[in-house]
C-alpha positions as CSV (number, residue, x, y, z in Angstrom):
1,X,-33.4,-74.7,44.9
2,X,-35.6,-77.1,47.0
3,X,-35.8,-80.8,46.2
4,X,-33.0,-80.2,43.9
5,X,-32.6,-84.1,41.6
6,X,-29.6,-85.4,43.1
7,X,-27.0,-85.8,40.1
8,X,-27.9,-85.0,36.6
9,X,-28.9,-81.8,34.8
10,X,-32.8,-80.9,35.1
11,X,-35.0,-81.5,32.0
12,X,-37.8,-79.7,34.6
13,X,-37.2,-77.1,37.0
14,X,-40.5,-75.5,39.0
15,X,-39.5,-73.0,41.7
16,X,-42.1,-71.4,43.8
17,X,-45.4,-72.3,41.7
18,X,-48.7,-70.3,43.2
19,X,-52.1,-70.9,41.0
20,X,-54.8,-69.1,42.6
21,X,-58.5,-68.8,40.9
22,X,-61.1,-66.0,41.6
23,X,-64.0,-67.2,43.2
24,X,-67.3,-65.7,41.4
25,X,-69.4,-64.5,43.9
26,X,-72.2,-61.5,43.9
27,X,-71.5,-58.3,45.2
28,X,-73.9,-59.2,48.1
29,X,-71.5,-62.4,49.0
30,X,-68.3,-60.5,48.6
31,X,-69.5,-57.8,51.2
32,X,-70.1,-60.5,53.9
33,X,-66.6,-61.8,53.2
34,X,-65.4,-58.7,53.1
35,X,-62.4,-59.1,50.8
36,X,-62.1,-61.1,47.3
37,X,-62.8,-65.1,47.3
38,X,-59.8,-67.1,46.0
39,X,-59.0,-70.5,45.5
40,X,-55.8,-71.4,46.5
41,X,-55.0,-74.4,44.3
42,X,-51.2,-74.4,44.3
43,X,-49.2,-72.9,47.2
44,X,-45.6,-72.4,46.6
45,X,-44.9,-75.5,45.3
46,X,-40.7,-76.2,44.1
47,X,-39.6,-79.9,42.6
48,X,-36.9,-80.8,39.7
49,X,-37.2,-83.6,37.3
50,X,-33.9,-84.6,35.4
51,X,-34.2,-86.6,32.3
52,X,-35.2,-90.2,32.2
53,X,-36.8,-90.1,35.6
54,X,-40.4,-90.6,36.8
55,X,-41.3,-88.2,40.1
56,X,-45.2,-89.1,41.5
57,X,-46.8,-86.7,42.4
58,X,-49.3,-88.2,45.2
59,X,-52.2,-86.8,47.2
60,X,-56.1,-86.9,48.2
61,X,-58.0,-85.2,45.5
62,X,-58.5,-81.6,46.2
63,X,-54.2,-81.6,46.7
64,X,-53.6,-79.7,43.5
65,X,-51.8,-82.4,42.1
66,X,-53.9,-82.1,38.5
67,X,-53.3,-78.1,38.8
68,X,-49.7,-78.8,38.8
69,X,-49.8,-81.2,36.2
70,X,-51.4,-78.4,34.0
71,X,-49.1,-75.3,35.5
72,X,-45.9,-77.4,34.3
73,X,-47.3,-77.6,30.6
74,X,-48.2,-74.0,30.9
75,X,-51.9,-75.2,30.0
76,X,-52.7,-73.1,32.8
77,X,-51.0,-69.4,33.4
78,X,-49.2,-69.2,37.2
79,X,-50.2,-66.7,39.7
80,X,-46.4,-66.3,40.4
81,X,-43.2,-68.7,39.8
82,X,-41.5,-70.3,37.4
83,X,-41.1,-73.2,35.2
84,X,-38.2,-74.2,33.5
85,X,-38.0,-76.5,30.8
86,X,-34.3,-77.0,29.7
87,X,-33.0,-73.7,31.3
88,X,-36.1,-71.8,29.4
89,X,-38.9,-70.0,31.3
90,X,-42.1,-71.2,29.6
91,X,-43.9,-68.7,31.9
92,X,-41.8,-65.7,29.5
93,X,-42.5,-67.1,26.3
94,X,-44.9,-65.8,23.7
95,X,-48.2,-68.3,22.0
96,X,-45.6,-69.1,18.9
97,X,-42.3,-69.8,20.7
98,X,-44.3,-71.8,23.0
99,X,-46.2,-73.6,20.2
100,X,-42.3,-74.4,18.9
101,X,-42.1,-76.6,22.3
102,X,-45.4,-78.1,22.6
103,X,-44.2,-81.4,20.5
104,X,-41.9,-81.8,24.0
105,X,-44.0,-81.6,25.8
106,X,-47.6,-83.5,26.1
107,X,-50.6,-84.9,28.3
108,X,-52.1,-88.4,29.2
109,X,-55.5,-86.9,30.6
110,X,-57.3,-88.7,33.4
111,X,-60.7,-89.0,31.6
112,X,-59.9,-90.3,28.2
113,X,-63.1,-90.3,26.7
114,X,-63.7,-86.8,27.3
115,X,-60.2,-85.1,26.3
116,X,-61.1,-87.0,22.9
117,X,-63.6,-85.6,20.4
118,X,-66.6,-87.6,19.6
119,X,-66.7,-86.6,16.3
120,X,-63.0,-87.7,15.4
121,X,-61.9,-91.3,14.6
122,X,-59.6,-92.9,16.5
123,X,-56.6,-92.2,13.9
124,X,-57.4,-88.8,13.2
125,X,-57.0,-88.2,17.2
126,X,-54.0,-89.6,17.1
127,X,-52.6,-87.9,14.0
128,X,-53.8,-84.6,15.4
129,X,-50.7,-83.2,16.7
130,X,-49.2,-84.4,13.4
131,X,-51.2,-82.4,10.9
132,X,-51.0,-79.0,13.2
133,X,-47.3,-79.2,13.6
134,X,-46.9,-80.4,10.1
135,X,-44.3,-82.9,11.0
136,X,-43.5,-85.9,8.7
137,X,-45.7,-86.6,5.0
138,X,-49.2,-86.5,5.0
139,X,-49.1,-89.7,3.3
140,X,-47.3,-91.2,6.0
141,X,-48.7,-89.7,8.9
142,X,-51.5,-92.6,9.2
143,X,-48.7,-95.0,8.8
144,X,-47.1,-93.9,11.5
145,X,-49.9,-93.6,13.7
146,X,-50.9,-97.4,13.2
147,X,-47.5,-98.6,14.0
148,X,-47.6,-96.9,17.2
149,X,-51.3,-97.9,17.6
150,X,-49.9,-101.6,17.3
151,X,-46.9,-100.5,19.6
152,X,-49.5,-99.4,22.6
153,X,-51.7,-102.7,22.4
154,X,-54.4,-101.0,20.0
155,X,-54.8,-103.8,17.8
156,X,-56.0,-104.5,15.5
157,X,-55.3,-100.8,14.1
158,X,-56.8,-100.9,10.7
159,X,-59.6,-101.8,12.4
160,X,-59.2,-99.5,15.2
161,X,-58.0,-96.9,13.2
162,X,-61.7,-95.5,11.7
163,X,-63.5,-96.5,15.2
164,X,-64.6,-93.3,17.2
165,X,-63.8,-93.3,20.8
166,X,-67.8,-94.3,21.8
167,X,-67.0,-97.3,19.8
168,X,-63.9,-98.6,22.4
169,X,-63.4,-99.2,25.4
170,X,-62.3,-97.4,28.6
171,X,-59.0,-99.3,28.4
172,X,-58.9,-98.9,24.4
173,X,-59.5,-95.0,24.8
174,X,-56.6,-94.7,27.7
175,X,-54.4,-96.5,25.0
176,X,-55.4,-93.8,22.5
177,X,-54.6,-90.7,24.7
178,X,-51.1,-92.0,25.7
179,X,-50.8,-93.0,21.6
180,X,-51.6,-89.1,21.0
181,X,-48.9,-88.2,23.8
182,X,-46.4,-90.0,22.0
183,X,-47.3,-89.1,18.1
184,X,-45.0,-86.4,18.7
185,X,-42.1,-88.1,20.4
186,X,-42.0,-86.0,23.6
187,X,-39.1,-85.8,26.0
188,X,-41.5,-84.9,29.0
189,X,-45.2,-86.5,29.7
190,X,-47.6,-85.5,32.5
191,X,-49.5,-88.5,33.3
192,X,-52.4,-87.3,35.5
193,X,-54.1,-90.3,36.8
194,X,-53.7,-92.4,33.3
195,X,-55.4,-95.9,35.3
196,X,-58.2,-93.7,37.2
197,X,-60.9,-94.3,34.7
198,X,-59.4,-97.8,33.9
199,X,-61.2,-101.0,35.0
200,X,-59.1,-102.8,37.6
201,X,-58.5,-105.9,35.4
202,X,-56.6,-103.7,32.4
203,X,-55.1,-101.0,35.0
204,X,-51.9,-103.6,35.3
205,X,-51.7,-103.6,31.8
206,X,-51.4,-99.8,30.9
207,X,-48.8,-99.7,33.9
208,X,-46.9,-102.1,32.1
209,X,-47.1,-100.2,28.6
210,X,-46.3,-96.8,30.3
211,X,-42.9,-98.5,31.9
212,X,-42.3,-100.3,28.9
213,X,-43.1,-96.9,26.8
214,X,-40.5,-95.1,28.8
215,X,-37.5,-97.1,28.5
216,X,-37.9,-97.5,25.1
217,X,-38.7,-93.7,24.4
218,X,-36.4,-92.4,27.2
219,X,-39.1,-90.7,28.8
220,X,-39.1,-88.4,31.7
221,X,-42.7,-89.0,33.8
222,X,-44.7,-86.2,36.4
223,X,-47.1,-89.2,37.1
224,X,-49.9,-87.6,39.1
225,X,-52.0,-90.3,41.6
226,X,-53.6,-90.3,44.8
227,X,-52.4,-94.2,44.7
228,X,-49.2,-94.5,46.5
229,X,-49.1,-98.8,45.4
230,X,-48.9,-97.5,41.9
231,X,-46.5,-94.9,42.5
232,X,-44.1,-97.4,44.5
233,X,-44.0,-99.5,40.8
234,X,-43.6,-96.7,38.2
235,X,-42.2,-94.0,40.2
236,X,-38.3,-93.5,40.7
237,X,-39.2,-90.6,43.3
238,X,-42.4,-89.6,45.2
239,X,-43.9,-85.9,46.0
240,X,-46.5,-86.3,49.1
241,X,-48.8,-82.9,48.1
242,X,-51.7,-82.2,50.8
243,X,-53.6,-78.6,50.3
244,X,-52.0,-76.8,47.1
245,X,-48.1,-78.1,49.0
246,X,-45.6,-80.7,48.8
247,X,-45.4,-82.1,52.5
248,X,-42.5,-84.9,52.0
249,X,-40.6,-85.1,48.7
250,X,-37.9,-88.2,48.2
251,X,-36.9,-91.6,46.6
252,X,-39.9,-93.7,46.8
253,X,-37.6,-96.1,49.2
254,X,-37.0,-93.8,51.5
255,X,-41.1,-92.6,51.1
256,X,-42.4,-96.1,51.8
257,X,-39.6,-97.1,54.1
258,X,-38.9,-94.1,56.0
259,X,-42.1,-91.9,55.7
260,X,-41.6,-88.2,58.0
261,X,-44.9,-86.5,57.5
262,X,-47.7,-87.7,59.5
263,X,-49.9,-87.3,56.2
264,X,-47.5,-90.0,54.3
265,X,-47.7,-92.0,57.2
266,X,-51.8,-91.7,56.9
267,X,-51.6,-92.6,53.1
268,X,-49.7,-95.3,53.3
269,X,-51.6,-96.4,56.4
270,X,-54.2,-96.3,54.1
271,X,-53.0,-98.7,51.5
272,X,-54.9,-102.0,51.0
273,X,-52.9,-105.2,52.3
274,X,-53.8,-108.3,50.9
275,X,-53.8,-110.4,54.5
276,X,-57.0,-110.2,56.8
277,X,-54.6,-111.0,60.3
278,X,-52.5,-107.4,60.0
279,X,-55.0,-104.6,61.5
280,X,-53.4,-101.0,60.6
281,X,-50.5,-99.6,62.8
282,X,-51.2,-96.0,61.6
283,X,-53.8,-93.8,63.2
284,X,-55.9,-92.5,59.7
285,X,-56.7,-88.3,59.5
286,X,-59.8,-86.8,60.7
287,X,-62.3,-85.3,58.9
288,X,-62.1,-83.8,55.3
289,X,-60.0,-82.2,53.6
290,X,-60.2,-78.6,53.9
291,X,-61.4,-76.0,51.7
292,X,-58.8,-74.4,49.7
293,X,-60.8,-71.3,49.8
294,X,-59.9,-70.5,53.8
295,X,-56.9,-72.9,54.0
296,X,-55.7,-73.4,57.7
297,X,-53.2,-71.3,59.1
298,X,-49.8,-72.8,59.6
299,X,-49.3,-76.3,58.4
300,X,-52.4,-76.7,56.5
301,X,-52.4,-80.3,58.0
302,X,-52.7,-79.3,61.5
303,X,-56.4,-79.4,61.9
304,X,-56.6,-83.3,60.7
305,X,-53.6,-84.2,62.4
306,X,-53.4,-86.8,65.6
307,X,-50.3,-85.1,66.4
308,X,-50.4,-81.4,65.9
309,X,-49.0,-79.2,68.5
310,X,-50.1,-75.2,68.8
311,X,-46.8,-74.6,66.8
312,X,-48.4,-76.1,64.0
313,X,-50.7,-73.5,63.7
314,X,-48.1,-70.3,63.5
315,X,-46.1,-70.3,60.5
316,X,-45.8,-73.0,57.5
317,X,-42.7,-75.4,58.3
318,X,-40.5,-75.7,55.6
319,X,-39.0,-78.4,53.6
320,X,-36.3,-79.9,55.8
321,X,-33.6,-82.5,54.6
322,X,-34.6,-85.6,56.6
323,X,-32.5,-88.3,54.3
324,X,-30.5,-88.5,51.9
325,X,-32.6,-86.5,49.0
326,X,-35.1,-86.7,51.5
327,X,-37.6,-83.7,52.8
328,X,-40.1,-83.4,55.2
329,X,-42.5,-80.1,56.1
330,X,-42.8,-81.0,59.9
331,X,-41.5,-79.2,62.5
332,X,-42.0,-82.8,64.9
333,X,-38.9,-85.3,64.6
């Protein structure tokens, strides 16, 4: 399997992952295009995660990094693929024997404030997960949701605890979500973006809490961000996605020391540097991003590339080893 974890048993296994949505267009608009309108968010995407480890998952946004995040959960249905949690195919299983897994399995959102209902306090939000898989007391469920309120920095929590999330702040509400992640003592957490919505002075501080949060939970991380400084801290390895594909996949030292792919190379060209006498060395992308409607033929980096070559443009490269646990899709050396 490509971009196999070297050493260790799996916890996560995605092979070959395609999400494609149908575009809604009239009958008028489908005629000119002359064929069905699809989006094509994830494109054949393979990674492993063993347990314990933190893989980033980086890219512009429009990558499909968030899609991924969601297709590994199974909050989203594939096109085609698989994903394997444990050895089990949660594409196969039915609503209840997924429902059994759920508590495994959970979410840090990128927009706090919206993945959390207005209309709940802060407690109950956290308890949620509790009272619908029934697990522990009831009379010690809000208990054990403000010791791990006080655990995440949400102090004080009986004061906290009756607060609704318009009454917080952005930092306090990105607190709560990853509280509500961890009510249910997963084993696996997709952290899409968890310090996007975060003001810069507290983003620090939350990625302090989700390293200290893992080692003392033993948890395994898919932390998605389009912030390659933040994924060289948390990140054990990094995933490089452009267009709906993983371009470079390897341990974040060989990433920032050794980047292959010319689009790595761009993003971490791209990385602020606190001294005003070192001008950049890398040569950024042109243009946009494409649409993921009519994605480029090829290497879907070609078009933006200052290095392409008309073999870019024939047949997607594959995933090549390029290090130890290291792989590039580039046909240049």
């Amino acid at each position: 399997m490509p971009n196999d974890v070297p050493g260790g048993t799996p916890l996560l296994e995605v092979t070959d992952l395609v999400k494609e949505f149908a575009v809604r267009k009239n009958p008028f608009d489908k005629a000119l295009a002359g064929q069905d309108l699809k989006v094509h968010a994830v494109d054949g995407v393979s990674f492993s995660l063993k347990k314990g480890e933190v893989l980033g998952l980086a890219g512009e946004s429009g990558s499909g990094k968030s899609t991924t995040g969601r297709l590994a959960l199974r909050l989203l249905d594939p096109t085609s693929g698989s994903v394997k949690f444990e050895g089990t195919d949660l594409t196969t299983l039915g609503a209840e024997e997924l429902r059994l897994l759920r508590p495994r399995m959970q979410m840090v959102f990128q927009d706090p404030l919206s993945s959390l209902s207005p209309r709940m306090t802060i407690g109950a939000a956290i308890r949620h997960g509790l009272d619908i898989h029934h697990l522990g007391d009831p009379q010690d469920r809000d208990a054990k949701v403000k010791n791990l309120m006080e655990s995440v920095g949400l102090t004080p929590a009986d004061f906290l605890f009756k607060k609704y999330p318009h009454q917080i702040s952005g930092g306090q509400a990105q607190r709560v979500v990853i509280a509500r992640a961890l009510a249910l003592n997963p084993d696996f957490i997709v952290a899409d973006e968890p310090i996007a919505m975060a003001d810069v002075s507290v983003r620090a501080l939350i990625m302090e809490l989700l390293k200290k949060l893992k080692d003392e939970h033993d948890l395994t991380y898919l932390f998605i961000t389009h912030d390659l400084a933040t994924a060289k801290y948390l990140c054990d390895r990094v995933a490089v996605m452009y267009l709906g594909r993983i371009v470079e996949i390897g341990p974040k030292e060989e990433i920032f020391r050794h980047p292959h792919h010319p689009y790595t190379k761009a993003l971490l060209g791209a990385v602020p540097v606190p001294d005003p006498n070192r001008r950049r060395t890398h040569e950024l992308p042109r243009g946009e991003i494409p649409s993921a409607v009519f994605p480029p033929s090829g290497c879907h980096f070609h078009p933006r590339c200052p290095f392409a070559v008309p073999a870019c443009q024939e047949a997607r490269p594959p995933l090549k080893n390029v290090g130890t646990g290291h792989q590039s899709a580039c046909i240049l050396n």
